[in-house]
C-alpha positions in Angstrom: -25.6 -61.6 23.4 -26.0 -59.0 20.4 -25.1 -62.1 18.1 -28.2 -64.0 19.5 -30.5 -61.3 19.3 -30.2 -60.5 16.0 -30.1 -64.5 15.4 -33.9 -64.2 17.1 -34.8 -61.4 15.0 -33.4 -62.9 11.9 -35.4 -65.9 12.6 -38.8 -64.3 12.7 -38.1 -62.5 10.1 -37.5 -65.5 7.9 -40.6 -67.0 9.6 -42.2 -64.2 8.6 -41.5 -63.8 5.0 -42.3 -67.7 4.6 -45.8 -67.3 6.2 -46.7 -64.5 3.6 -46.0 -67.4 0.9 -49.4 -68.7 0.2 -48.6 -71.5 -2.3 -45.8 -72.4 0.1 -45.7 -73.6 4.0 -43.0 -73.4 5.7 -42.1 -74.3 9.2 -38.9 -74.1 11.6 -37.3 -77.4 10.1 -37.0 -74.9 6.9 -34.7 -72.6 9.3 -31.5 -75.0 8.9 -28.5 -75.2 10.9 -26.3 -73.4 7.8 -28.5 -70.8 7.8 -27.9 -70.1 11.2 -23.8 -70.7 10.5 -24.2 -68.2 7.6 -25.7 -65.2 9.9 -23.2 -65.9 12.6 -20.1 -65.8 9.8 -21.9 -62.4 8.6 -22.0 -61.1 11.6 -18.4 -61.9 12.7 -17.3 -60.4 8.8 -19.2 -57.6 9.5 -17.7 -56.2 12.6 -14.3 -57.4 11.9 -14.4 -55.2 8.6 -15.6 -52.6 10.3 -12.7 -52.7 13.1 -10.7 -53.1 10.0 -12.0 -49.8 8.7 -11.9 -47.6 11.6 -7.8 -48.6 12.2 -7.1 -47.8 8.7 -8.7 -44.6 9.0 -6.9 -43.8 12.3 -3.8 -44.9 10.7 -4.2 -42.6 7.7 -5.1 -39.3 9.9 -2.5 -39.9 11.9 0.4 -40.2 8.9 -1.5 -37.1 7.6 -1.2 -35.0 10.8 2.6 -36.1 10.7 3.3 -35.5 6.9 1.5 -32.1 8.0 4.1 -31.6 10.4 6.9 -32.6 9.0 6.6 -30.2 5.9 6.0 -27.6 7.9 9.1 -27.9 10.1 11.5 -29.3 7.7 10.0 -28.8 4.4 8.1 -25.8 3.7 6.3 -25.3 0.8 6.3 -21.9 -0.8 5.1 -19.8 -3.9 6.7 -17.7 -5.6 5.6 -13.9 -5.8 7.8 -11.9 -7.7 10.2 -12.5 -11.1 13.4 -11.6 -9.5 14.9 -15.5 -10.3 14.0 -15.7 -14.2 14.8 -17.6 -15.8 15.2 -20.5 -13.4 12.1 -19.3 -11.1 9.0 -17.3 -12.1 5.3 -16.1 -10.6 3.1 -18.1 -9.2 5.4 -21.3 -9.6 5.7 -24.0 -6.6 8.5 -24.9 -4.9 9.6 -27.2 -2.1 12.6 -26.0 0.2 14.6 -28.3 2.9 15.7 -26.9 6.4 18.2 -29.6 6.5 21.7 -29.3 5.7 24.1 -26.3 5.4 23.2 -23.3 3.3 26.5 -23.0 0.2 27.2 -20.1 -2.0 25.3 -20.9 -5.4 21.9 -22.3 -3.3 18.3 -20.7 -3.7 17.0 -19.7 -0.5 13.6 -18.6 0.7 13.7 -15.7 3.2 11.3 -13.5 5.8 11.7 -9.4 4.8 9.4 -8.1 6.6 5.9 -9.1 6.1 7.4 -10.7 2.8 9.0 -13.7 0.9 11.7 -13.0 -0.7 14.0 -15.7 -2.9 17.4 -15.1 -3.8 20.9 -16.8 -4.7 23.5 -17.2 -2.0 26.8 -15.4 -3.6 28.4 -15.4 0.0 28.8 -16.7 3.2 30.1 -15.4 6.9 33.4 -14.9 6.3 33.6 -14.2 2.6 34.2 -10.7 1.2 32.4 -9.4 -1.5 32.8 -7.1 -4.2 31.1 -5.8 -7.3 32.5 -3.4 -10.0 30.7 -1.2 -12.1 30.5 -3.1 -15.0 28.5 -5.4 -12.1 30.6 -8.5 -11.8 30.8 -10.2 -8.4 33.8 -10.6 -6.9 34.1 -13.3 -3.7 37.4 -13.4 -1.7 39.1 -11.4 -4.4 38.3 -14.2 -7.3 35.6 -13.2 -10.2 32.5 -15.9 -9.9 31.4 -17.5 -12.5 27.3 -16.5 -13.3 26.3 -18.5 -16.6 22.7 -17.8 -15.4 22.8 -13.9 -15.6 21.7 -12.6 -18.6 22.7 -9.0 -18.1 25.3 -8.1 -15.3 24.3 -4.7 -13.6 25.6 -3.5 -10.3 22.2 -1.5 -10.0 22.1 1.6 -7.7 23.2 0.0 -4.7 24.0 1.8 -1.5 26.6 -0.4 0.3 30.0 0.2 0.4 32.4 -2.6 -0.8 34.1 -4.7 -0.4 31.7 -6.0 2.5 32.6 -8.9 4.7 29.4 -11.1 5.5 28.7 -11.6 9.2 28.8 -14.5 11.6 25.4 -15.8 10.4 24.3 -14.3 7.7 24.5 -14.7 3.6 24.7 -12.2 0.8 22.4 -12.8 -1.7 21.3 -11.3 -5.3 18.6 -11.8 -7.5 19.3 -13.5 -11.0 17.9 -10.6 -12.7 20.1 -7.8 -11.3 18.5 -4.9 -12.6 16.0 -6.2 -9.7 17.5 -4.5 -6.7 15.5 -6.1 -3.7 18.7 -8.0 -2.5 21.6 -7.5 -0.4 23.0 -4.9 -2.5 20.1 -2.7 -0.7 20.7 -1.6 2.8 16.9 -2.2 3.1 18.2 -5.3 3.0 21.4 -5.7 3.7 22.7 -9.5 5.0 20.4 -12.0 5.6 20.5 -13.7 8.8 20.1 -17.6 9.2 17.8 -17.1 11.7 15.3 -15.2 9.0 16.4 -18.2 6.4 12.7 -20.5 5.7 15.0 -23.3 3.8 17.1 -24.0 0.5 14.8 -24.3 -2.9 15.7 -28.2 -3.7 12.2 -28.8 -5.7 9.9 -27.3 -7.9 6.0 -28.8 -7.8 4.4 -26.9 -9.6 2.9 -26.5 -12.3 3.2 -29.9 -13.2 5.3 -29.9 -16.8 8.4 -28.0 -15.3 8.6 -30.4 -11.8 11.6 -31.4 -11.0 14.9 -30.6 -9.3 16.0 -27.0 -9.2 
């Protein structure tokens, strides 16, 4: 019915613009049958884009909302506050961490302290006993680890008393610059429990000339 409505009105208005020709007259044989095909194809175009339109648009809030969600439970992304991981992570750089998966000694994590962020490397998991002399070299199960990405070993003024076996659940971590003592060495600290664990470092995004695996 809308169709033939606006087939009426499209009508008079051809009518219309043909009657204001004064070196021309025109009459209803000039209104021809393709003309009237035309407006009907037009308006079947018309609405069929525009169904077209509105279900791509659902489509693509509704892959937002779930990309959305997804990060958010599985892959959270988080910025980095504080320059206890140089070389490998400084301020204000972007990284994306996974959820999935189990957490190994050697892996970046992302942590709650507090009101806080903190990221450290996993040196130990539940189980494992740890050690560190005074010259500061870690000791896991009784075997020296190998740190190729410490610059300067320092055990630091820490206040727990070794050799510490990691709980059911939890990790011992240590910043990459260990003259930074906002780690497990700090009974501030102390163990970090999986259930405090945000997700593994796997990706840095930003900035842009440094993306790429971590």
């Amino acid at each position: 019915m809308k169709i033939i409505n606006k087939l009426a009105s499209h009508i008079n208005s051809l009518k219309n613009k043909f009657i204001n020709q004064e070196k021309k007259k025109i009459s209803y044989k000039d209104i021809s049958i393709s003309s009237l095909e035309n407006e009907i194809h037009r308006e079947n175009y018309k609405h069929s884009f525009s169904n077209l339109l509105r279900s791509t648009i659902y489509i693509l809030i509704i892959i937002l909302a779930l990309s959305c969600i997804s990060a958010t439970l599985f892959m959270p992304v988080i910025e980095i506050t504080d320059t206890s991981m140089k070389p490998l992570l400084n301020d204000n750089e972007i990284v994306l961490t996974s959820k999935i998966g189990k957490i190994k000694r050697g892996d970046i994590i992302t942590f709650y302290h507090g009101n806080k962020i903190l990221v450290k490397r996993v040196i130990a998991i539940q189980g494992d006993f740890v050690n560190i002399d005074e010259n500061g070299f870690v000791y896991v199960n009784g075997n020296k680890i190998e740190e190729k990405y410490i610059k300067e070993f320092r055990k630091g003024e820490s206040d727990i008393k070794y050799p510490l076996q990691v709980s059911d659940n939890n990790y011992f971590v240590l910043s990459d610059e260990r003259d930074v003592i906002t780690d497990s060495r700090s009974e501030d600290i102390g163990l970090i429990k999986n259930e405090n664990v945000i997700g593994k470092v796997i990706f840095r995004i930003w900035p842009f000339k440094k993306i790429g695996k971590i």
